[in-house]
LUMDOLUM-787107 format. One line per field, with one value per residue (C-alpha): x, y, z; residue number from 1. Coordinates in nm, 2 decimals. Example, Ala and Ser with C-alpha at 12.3 -4.5 7.8 and 13.67 -1.06 7.14 Angstrom:
px <- [1.23, 1.37];
py <- [-0.45, -0.11];
pz <- [0.78, 0.71];
resi <- [1, 2];
END
This chain:
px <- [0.93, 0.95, 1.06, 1.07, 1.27, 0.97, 0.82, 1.16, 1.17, 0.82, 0.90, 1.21, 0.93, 0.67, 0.97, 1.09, 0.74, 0.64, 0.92, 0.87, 0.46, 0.60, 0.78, 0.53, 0.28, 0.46, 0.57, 0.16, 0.10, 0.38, 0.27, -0.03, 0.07, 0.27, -0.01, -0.26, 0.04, 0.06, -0.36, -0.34, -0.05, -0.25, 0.02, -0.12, 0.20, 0.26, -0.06, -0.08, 0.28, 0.21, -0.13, 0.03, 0.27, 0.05, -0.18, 0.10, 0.21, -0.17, -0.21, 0.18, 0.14, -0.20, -0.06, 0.16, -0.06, 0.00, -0.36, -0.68, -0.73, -1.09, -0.87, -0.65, -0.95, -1.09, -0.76, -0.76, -1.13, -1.12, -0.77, -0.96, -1.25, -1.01, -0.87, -1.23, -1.33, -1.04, -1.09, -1.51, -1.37, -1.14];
py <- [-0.10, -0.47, -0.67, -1.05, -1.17, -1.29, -0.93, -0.73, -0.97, -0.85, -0.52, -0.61, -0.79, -0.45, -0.22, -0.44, -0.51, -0.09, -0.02, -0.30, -0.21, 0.18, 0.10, -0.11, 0.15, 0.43, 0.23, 0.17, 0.51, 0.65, 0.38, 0.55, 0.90, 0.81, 0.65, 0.96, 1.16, 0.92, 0.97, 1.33, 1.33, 1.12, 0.88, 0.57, 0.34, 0.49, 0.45, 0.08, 0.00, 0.24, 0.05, -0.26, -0.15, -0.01, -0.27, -0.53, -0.34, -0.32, -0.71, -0.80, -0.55, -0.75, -1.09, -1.04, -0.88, -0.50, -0.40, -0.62, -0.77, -0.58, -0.28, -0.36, -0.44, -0.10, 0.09, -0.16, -0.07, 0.30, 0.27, 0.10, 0.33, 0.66, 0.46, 0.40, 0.74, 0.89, 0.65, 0.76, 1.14, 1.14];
pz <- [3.15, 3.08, 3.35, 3.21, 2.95, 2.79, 2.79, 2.67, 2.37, 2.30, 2.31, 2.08, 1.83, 1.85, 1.75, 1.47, 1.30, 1.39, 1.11, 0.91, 0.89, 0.82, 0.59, 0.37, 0.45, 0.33, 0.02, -0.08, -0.06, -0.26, -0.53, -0.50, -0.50, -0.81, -1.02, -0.91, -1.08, -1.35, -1.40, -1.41, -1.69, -1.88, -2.01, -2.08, -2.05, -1.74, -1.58, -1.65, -1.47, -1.17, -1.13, -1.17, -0.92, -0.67, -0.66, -0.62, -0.30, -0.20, -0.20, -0.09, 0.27, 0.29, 0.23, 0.51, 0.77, 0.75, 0.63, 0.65, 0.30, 0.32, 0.35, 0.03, -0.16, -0.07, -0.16, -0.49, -0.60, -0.53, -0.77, -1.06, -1.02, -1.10, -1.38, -1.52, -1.46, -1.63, -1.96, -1.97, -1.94, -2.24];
resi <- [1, 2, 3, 4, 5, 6, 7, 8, 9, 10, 11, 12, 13, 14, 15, 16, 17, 18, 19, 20, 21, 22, 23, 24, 25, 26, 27, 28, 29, 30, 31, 32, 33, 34, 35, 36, 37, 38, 39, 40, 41, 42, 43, 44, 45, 46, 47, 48, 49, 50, 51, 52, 53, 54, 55, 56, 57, 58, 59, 60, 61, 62, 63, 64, 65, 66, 67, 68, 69, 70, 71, 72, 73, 74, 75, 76, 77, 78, 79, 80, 81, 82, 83, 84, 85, 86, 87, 88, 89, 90];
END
């Protein structure tokens, strides 16, 4: 256990940004868990605004330090490429 002040703020600091980064995680993947659904459905207007969305949650958790921006432009790419495959397949 933390014996400094110093050191038991830290561990005050870890717990607080753990949930925080959770959180924001959790939220990319339900954005894009909810555009996969919106792909397979095949609604166009839907697809367009949960892209928008998830991409939006892609670059905001990267912005502020939760995944590596190399990460979010992974996640980002592989999102587009689903979108492009479903428009050659139809």
């Amino acid at each position: 256990m933390a014996n400094t002040a110093s050191a038991r703020k830290r561990v005050r600091q870890t717990k607080k940004r753990t949930l925080r980064n959770n959180k924001v995680k959790s939220q990319i993947r339900y954005s894009v868990k909810r555009f996969m659904e919106a792909l397979n459905a095949a609604d166009p207007e839907n697809i367009q605004s949960a892209l928008r969305y998830a991409v939006k949650m892609i670059d905001k958790a990267a912005s502020k330090g939760v995944i590596h921006k190399n990460t979010a432009a992974r996640k980002k790419a592989s999102l587009y490429k689903r979108l492009s495959e479903a428009n050659t397949a139809s």
